[in-house]
N, C-alpha and C positions, 0 to 999 in steps of 0.2 A: 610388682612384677610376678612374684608368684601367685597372686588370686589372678591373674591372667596367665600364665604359662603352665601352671598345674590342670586347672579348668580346662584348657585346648586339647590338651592330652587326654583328659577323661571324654571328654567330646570325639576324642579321633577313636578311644578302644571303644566308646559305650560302657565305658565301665567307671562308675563313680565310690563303688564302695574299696577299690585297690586303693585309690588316693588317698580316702578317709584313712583305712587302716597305715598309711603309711605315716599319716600329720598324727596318729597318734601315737606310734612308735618316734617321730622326730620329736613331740611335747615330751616322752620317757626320757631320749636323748637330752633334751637342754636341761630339762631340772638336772639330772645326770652331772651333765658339764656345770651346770652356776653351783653345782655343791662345790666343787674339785677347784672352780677359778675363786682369784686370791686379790684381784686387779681391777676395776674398772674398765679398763679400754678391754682384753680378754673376755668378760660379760659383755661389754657393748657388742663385739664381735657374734659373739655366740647366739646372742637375740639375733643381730643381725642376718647373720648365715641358717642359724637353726631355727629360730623362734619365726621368723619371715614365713618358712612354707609351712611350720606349723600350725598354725595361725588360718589357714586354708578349709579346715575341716569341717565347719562351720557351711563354710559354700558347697563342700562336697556331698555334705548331707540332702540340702536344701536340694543340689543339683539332680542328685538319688530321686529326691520324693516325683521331681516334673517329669525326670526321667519314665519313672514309674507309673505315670498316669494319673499323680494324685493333684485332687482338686484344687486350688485355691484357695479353700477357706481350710483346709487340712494343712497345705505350708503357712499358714496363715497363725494356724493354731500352732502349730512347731515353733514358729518366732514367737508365739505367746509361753511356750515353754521356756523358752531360751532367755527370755525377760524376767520369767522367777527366776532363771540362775545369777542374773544382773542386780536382782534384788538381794536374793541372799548369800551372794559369793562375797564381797566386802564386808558385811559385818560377822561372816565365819571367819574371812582371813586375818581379819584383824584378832576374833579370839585367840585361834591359834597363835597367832605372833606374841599377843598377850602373855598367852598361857606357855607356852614352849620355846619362845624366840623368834627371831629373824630369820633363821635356816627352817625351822621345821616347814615354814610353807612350803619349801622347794620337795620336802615329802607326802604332803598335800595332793601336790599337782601332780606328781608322780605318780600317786594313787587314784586320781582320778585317770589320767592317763592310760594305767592298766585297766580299769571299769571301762577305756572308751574303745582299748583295742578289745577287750572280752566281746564287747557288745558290736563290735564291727564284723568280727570273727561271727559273730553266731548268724548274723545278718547272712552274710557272705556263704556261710555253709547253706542255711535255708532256701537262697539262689540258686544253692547249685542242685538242692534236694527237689524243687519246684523244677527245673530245666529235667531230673532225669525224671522222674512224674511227668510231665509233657506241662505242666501247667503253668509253664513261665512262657509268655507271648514274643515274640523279637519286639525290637525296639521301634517298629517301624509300624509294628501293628497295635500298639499303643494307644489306646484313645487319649488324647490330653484333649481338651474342652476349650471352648474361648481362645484357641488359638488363631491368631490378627494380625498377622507380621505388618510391621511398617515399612515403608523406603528407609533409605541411607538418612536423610533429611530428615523424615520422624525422629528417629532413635538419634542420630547427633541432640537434637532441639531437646528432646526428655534428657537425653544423658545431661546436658549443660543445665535446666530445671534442676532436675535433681543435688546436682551438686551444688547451687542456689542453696534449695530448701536444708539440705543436709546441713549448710554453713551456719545458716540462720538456728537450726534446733542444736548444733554445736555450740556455739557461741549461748546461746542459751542455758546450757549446762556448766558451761563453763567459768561464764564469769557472773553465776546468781548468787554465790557464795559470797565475793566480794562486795558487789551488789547489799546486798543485804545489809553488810557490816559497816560500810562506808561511806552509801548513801544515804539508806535508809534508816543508821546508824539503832541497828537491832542486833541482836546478841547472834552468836553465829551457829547456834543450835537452829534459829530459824530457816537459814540457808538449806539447813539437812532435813530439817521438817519436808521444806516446801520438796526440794526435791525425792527424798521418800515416801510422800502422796504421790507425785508424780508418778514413781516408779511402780507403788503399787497398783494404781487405777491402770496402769498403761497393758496391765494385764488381762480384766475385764474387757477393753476399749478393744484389744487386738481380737478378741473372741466376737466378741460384738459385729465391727468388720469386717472381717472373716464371713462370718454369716452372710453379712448382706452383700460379700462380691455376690452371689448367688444371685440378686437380683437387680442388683446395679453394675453401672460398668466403674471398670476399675480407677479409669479419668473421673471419670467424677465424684467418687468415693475420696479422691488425692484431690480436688479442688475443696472440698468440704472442709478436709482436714486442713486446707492450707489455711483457710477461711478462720478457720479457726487459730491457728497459728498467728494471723495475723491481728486477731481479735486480743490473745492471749500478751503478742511483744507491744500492742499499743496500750493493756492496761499496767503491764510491767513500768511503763514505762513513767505510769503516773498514780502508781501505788506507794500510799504513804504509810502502810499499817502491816502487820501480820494476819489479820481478819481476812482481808481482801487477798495477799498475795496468797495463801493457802486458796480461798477460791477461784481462784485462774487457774491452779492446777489440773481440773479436768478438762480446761483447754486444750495444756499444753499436752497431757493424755492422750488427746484424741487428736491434737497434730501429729504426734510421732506415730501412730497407732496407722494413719495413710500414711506417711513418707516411710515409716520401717517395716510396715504387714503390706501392705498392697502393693508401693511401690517395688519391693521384691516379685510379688508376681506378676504385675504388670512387666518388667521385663524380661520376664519369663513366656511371655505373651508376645511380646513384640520379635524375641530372636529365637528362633525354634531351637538351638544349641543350647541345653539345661545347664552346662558347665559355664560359658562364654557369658551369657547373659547374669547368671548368677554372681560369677566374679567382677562383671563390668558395674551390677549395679553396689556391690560390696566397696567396689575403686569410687566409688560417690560420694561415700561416706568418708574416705582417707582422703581424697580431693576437699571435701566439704570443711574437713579438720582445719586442713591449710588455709583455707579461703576466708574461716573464722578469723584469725587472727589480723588481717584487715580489715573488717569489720570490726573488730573491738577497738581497734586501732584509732577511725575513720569515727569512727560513730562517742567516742571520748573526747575527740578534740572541738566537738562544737559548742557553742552555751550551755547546751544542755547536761555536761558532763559525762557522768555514767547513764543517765536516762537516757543521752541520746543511742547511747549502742542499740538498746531494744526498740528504736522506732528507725535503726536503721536496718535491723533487723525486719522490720513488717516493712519496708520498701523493698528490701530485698526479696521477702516472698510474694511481694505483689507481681514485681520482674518474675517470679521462677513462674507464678500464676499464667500472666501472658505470655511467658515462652510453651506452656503447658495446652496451650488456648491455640496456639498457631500451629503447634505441633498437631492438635487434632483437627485441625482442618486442613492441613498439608495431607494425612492421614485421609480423611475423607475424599480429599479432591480427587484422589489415586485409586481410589479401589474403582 
């Protein structure tokens, strides 16, 4: 609800960095509040209430850059930024927890929190320094590039794709650790191997990308990577060794690398609202989360066990493939 209801509002002022600066004074808030609660259900609350629009800032950023005029493969690179922080925020939180406790993280995130309003703030003053210099454009005079808006129709068929693929690279993540220990009955440091190759290369791969929106379109850039995706859950599915599951990881790299770099601009391409579109496609990924869990579900209970999840996983992106296929000729038939 908030990456949809915070986003509409930044879309109504034209203003994306108020909103930022606000999710990071609410991320000061909640560490604040989880120091102070004593409870479970009071912390579930507090996530709830506070950590929900928090949680926003991320889209407000992204929504800034389209805002702004910036290219493609520049949000592009921003999500590749944003993926070292995926790599190295878990094994710092965990030092700290190591080294200080269970509480100190909550002074962590606080501190980063204050780094995220400093740098919101500086943002925001430099807007206003360029506006009285003359050299801040209105929003209107804006060049953003490769904008293609589609019908109603288009953007339904991608939004439901998307949430497909998102399930399938959830579910992915999700149950590879198990996976690993249960079926493939390997120690569980491999689990974290494979997926810390992953997470490294996926930084590369989004740079890589990025690049070549420049010379490709963005559908086709996301069928490659799906291609790939689907390459990657049918060798998952009948890997017996640590050798091999370590090599499918630049696969699965460069499936997430379209469904998490492109696919962000690409709907940002399809809805000229840099807010709405930016939250719509972020709701894909928390849709996707959901949608995982019957697919693990569904894809356990056949012969095949735990294998089957990942090859119900590569029908699944075959479906999000041809929902993705229809959409661009629904798309073409219209212009």
């Amino acid at each position: 609800m908030a990456s949809l209801l915070f986003p509409a509002y930044a879309d109504k002022k034209h203003d994306y960095l108020g909103p930022m600066l606000a999710c990071g004074v609410l991320t000061l808030v909640l560490a604040a509040v989880l120091a102070a609660v004593t409870s479970l259900p009071l912390a579930t609350v507090a996530l709830f209430v506070i950590g929900g629009p928090a949680g926003v800032g991320s889209s407000m950023l992204y929504a800034h850059l389209r805002h702004s005029g910036a290219r493609p493969a520049d949000v592009v690179n921003t999500r590749a930024i944003v993926s070292v922080a995926w790599v190295a925020g878990p094994p710092l939180a965990t030092f700290i927890i190591g080294w200080l406790g269970n509480r100190a993280i909550l002074l962590a995130i606080g501190a980063v929190a204050v780094l995220n309003i400093t740098t919101t703030m500086i943002m925001i003053r430099q807007r206003r320094a360029d506006r009285a210099g003359g050299n801040d454009r209105p929003a209107a005079a804006t060049p953003i590039r490769d904008e293609s808006p589609v019908g109603r129709a288009g953007i339904v068929l991608i939004t439901a794709a998307f949430v497909l693929l998102q399930a399938t690279n959830g579910t992915g993540m999700t149950i590879l650790t198990v996976y690993v220990t249960q079926t493939l009955h390997l120690e569980v440091i491999w689990g974290g191997i494979a997926l810390g190759v992953a997470a490294a290369l996926e930084v590369p791969a989004l740079i890589l990308i990025g690049r070549l929106t420049e010379r490709f379109s963005s559908l086709g850039l996301i069928v490659t990577s799906s291609l790939a995706g689907i390459a990657y859950y049918l060798g998952l599915a009948f890997v017996t060794g640590p050798v091999m599951l370590i090599a499918l990881q630049p696969l699965n790299a460069w499936c997430f690398a379209g469904i998490g770099g492109v696919g962000l601009t690409l709907f940002q391409q399809m809805i000229p609202r840099p807010g709405l579109s930016t939250g719509l496609y972020m709701n894909t990924r928390r849709i996707g989360n959901i949608v995982a869990g019957p697919i693990i579900a569904v894809g356990s209970l056949t012969a095949l066990g735990q294998r089957g999840i990942f090859l119900a996983c590569a029908v699944v992106t075959v479906i999000g493939v041809g929902i993705i296929g229809i959409a661009s000729r629904t798309s073409s038939s219209t212009k």
